[in-house]
C-alpha positions in Angstrom: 0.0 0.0 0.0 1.2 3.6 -1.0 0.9 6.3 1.5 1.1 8.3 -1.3 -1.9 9.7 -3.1 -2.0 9.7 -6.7 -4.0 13.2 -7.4 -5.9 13.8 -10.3 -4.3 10.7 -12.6 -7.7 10.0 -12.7 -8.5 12.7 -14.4 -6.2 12.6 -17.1 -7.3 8.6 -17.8 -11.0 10.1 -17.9 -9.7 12.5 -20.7 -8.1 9.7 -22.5 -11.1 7.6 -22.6 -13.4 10.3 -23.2 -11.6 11.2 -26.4 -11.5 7.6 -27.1 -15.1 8.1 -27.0 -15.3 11.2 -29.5 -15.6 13.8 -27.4 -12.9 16.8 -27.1 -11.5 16.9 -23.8 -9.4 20.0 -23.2 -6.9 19.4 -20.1 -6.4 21.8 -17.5 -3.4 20.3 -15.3 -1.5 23.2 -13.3 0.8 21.7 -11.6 2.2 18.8 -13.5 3.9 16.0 -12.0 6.9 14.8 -11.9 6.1 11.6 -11.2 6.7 8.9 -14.5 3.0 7.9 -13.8 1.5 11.1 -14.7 4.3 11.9 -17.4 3.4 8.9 -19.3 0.0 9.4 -18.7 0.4 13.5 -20.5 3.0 12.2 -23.4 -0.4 10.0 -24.1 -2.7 12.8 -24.0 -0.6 15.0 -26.0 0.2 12.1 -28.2 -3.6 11.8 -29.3 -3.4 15.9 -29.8 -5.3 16.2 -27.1 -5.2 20.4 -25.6 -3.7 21.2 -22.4 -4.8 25.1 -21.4 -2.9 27.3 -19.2 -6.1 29.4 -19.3 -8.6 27.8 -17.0 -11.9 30.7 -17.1 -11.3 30.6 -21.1 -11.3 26.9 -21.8 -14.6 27.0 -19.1 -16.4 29.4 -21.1 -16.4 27.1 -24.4 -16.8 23.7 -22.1 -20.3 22.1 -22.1 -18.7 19.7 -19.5 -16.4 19.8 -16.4 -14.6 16.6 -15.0 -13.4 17.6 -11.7 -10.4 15.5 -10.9 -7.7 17.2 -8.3 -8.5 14.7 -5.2 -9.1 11.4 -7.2 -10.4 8.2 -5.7 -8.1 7.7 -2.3 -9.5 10.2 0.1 -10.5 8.8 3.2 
């Protein structure tokens, strides 16, 4: 068992599968990890050409849909 927690991979798995799905996720990820995890997880993301935004309120204003991933599953 980690003790550490694994924030907001989650997220960036939903984004993969959502586009997968044919939608357009656009990532917002502000404080990217340096963990291998999440770096293999982005290099897929960006592989498929799927956005990352540095501008949160403009990538909300053209969103129809908001996945809200920073605390993932382990809390508690």
């Amino acid at each position: 068992m980690s003790t550490k927690l694994q924030l907001g991979g989650d997220g960036l798995v939903a984004a993969r599968h959502l586009w997968h799905y044919g939608y357009k996720p656009t990532i917002y990820y502000p404080k990217q990890s340096k963990n291998e995890l999440y770096q293999r997880l982005a290099k897929q993301l960006k592989d498929l050409d799927i956005p990352f935004t540095e501008d949160f309120p403009s990538a909300l204003q053209q969103s129809d849909h908001v996945v809200d991933a920073i605390f993932g599953q382990r809390m508690g």
